[in-house]
C-alpha positions in Angstrom: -32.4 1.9 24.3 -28.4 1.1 24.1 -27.5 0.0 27.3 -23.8 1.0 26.3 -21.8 4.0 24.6 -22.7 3.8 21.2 -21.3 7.3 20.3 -18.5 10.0 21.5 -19.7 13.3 23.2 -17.8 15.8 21.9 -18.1 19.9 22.7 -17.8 21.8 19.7 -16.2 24.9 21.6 -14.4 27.5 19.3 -10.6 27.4 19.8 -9.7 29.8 22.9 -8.1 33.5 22.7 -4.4 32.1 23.3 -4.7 30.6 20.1 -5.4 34.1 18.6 -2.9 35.1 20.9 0.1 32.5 19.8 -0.6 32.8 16.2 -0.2 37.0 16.1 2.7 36.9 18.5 4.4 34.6 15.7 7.2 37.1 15.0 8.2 37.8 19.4 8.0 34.0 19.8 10.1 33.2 16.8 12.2 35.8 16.2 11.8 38.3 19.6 10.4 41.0 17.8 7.9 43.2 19.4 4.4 43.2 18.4 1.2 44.3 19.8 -2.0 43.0 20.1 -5.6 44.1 20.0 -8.7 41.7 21.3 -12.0 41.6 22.7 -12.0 39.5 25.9 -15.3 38.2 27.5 -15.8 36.2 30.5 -15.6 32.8 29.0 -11.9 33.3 27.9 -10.3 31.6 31.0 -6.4 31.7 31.9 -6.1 34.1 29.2 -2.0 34.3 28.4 -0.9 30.8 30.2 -0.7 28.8 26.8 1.1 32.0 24.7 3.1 32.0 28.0 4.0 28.2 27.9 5.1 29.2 24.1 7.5 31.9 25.2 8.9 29.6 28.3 9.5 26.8 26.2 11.8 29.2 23.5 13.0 31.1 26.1 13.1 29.4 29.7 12.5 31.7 33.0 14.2 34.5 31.3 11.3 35.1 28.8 12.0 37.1 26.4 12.6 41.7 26.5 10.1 44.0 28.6 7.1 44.3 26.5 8.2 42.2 23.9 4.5 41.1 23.1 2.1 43.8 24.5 -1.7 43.1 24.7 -4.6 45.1 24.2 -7.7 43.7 25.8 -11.8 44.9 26.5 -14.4 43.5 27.8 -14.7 41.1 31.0 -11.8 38.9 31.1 -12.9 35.2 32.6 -11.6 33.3 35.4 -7.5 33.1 36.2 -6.5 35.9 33.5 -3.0 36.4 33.0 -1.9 33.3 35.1 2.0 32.0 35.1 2.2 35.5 32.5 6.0 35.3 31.4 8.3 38.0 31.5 8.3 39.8 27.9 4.1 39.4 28.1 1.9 42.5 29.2 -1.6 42.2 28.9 -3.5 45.8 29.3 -7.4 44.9 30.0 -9.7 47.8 29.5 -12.8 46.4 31.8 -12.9 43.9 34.4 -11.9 40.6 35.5 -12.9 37.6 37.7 -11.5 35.8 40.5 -7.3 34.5 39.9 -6.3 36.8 38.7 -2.2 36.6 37.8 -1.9 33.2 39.4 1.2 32.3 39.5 2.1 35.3 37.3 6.0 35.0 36.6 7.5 38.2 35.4 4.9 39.5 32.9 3.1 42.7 33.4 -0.4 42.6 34.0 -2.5 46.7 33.8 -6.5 46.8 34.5 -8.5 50.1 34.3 -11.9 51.0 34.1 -13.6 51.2 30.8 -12.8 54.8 29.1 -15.7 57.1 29.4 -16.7 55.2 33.0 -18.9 57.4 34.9 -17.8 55.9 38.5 -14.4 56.3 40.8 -12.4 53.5 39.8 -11.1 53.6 43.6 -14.3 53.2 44.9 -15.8 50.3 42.7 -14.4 46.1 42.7 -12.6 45.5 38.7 -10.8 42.4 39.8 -12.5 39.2 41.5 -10.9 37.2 44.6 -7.8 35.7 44.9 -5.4 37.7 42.5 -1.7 36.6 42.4 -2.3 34.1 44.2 1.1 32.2 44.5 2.9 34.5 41.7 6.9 34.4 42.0 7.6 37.3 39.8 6.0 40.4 37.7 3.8 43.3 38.4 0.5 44.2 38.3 -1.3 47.7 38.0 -4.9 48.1 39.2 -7.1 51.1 38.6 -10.1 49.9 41.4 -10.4 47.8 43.8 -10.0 44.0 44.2 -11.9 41.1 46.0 -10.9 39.1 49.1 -7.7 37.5 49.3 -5.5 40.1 47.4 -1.9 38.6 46.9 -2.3 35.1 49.0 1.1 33.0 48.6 2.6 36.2 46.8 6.4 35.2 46.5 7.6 38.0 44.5 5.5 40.0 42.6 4.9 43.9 42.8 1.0 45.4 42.8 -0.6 48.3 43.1 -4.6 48.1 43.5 -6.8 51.1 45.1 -8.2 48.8 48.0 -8.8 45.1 49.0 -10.9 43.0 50.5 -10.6 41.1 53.9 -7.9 38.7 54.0 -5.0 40.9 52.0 -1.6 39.3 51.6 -2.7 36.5 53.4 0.4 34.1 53.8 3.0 36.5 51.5 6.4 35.2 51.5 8.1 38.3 49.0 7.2 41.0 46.6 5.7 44.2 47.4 1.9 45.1 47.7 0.9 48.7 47.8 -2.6 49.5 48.6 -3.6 52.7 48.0 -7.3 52.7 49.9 -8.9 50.6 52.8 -8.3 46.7 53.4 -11.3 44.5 54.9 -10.3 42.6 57.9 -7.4 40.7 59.0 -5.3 42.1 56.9 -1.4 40.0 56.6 -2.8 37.0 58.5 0.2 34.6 58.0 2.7 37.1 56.1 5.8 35.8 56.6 7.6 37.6 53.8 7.8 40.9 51.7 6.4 44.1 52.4 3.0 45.9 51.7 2.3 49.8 51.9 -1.4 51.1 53.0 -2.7 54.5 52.5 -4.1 54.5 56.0 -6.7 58.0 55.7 -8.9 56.7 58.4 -6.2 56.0 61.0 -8.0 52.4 61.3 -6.0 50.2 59.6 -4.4 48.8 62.9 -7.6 47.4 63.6 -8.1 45.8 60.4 -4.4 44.4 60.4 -3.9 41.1 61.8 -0.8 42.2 63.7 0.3 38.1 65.3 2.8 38.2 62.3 3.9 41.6 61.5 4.6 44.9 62.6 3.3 48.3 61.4 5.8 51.3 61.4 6.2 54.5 59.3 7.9 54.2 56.2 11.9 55.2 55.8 13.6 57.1 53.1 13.8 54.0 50.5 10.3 53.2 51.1 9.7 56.8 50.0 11.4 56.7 46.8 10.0 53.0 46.1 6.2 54.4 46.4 7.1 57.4 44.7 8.6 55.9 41.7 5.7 52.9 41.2 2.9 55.4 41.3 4.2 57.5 38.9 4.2 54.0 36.7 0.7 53.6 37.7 -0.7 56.8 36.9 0.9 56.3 33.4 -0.1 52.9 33.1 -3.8 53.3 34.7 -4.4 57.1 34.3 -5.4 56.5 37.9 -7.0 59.7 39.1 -6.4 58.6 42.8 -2.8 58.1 42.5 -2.5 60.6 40.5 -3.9 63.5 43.4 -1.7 61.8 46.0 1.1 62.5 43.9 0.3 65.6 43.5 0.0 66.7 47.2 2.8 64.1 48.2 4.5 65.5 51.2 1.0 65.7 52.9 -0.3 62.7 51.7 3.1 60.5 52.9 2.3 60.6 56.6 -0.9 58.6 55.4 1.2 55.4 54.2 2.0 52.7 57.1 4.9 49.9 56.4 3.5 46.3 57.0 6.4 44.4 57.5 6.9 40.9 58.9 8.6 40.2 62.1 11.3 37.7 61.2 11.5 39.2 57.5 12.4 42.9 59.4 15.0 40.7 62.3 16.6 38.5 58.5 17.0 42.0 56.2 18.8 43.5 60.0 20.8 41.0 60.4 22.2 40.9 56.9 22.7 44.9 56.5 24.8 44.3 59.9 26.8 41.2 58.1 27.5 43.3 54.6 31.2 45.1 55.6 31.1 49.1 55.5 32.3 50.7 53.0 35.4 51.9 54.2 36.1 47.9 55.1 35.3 47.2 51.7 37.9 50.0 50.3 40.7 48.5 53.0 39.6 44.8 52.0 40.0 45.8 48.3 43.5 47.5 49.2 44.9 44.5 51.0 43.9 42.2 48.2 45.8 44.7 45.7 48.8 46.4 47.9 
């Protein structure tokens, strides 16, 4: 036999689903008109919506182009890192499940997962996103109907979720954004959270055991933390249809005692010391009086 390469391997795998993707988002890349999408998605489709994402950041830099300017209609199981480095103007609805990565590195796209219409389980009680999601995303938000694996928002530096429950090791290392968690966590919980702040429906009262508490701090929420969960699970229910946010909505004044404020140490002591350095506002009406008398 040849003791040499006498011929070139080559895989003949069919193009991927951003190249379905790119060429029906033709009129949004090229002249920013909206369009929307419709798809099957199975687990072999991998980093679904990082190519069609490099298209819109190389037309339209970091800014990306208007909310929802190219919305996408998935089903089925989406593969490994879906919706990674998503750009803003990109959001990808997925009616199924997905693996581990999800939104890595997302970067201001919108990313929405719910259960399969017609499911015959609690979507808050049964895993539709793998390990690992958003893990080091900068900017964006992502809507979760179910729970997710271990490692829920790891490096999170800016991005906004909302999943029904995590596994152990949620918002490991978090440096910004906002994580709300609207069932239990697994164990050590914020391990390395320097950043950002995540809400927990705590029911059981346990959580403080579960937290890893070397980092942060757990307090009741204030008045803006209200409005803040208020306002992004009213998004989530009409995003998601979640039934679970949709019932603590609807008996809200009992339910808010039930929501604990993970914040970070030095993150709480930084946002202090810079609502003590802004001036009043009565020093800001005399400032602007000097500067115009």
């Amino acid at each position: 036999g040849a003791r040499r390469c006498t011929q070139v391997g080559v895989n003949e795998f069919p193009p991927g689903l951003d190249t379905y993707l790119i060429d029906s988002a033709r009129d949004a890349l090229e002249r920013r008109e909206a369009v929307e999408i419709d798809a099957p998605i199975r687990n072999s489709d991998r980093a679904v919506g990082a190519t069609l994402s490099s298209e819109v950041s190389r037309r339209y830099g970091s800014a990306g182009l208007p909310e929802a300017t190219i919305r996408i209609r998935l089903k089925g199981s989406a593969g490994q890192s879906f919706g990674a480095f998503l750009a803003s103007g990109v959001t990808c609805e997925l009616e199924g499940d997905a693996n581990d990565y999800l939104g890595k590195g997302l970067s201001g796209g919108r990313l929405v997962v719910f259960p399969p219409r017609g499911a015959g389980f609690l979507p808050e009680r049964n895993i539709i996103v793998g390990n690992v999601a958003l893990f080091g995303a900068t900017s964006g938000e992502v809507f979760i109907n179910g729970l997710a694996g271990e490692r829920f928002a790891v490096r999170n530096s800016g991005a906004v979720a909302v999943v029904e429950g995590v596994g152990d090791h949620g918002c490991e290392y978090m440096t910004s954004g906002r994580v709300v968690v609207l069932g239990e966590t697994g164990i050590n919980f914020a391990a390395g959270m320097s950043g950002g702040i995540a809400y927990v429906l705590d029911r059981t009262q346990l959580f403080d055991t579960r937290c890893n508490l070397e980092m942060v701090d757990v307090e009741p929420l204030a008045e803006e933390d209200r409005e803040f969960l208020r306002d992004i699970l009213t998004r989530h229910v009409r995003l998601t249809g979640s039934p679970n946010a949709a019932g603590i909505l609807a008996g809200w004044e009992e339910m808010l005692p039930l929501f604990v404020k993970v914040i970070p140490l030095d993150y709480r002591a930084a946002l202090k010391r810079l609502r003590e350095s802004e001036p009043k506002e009565s020093e800001t009406v005399k400032m602007t009086e000097e500067v115009y008398a």
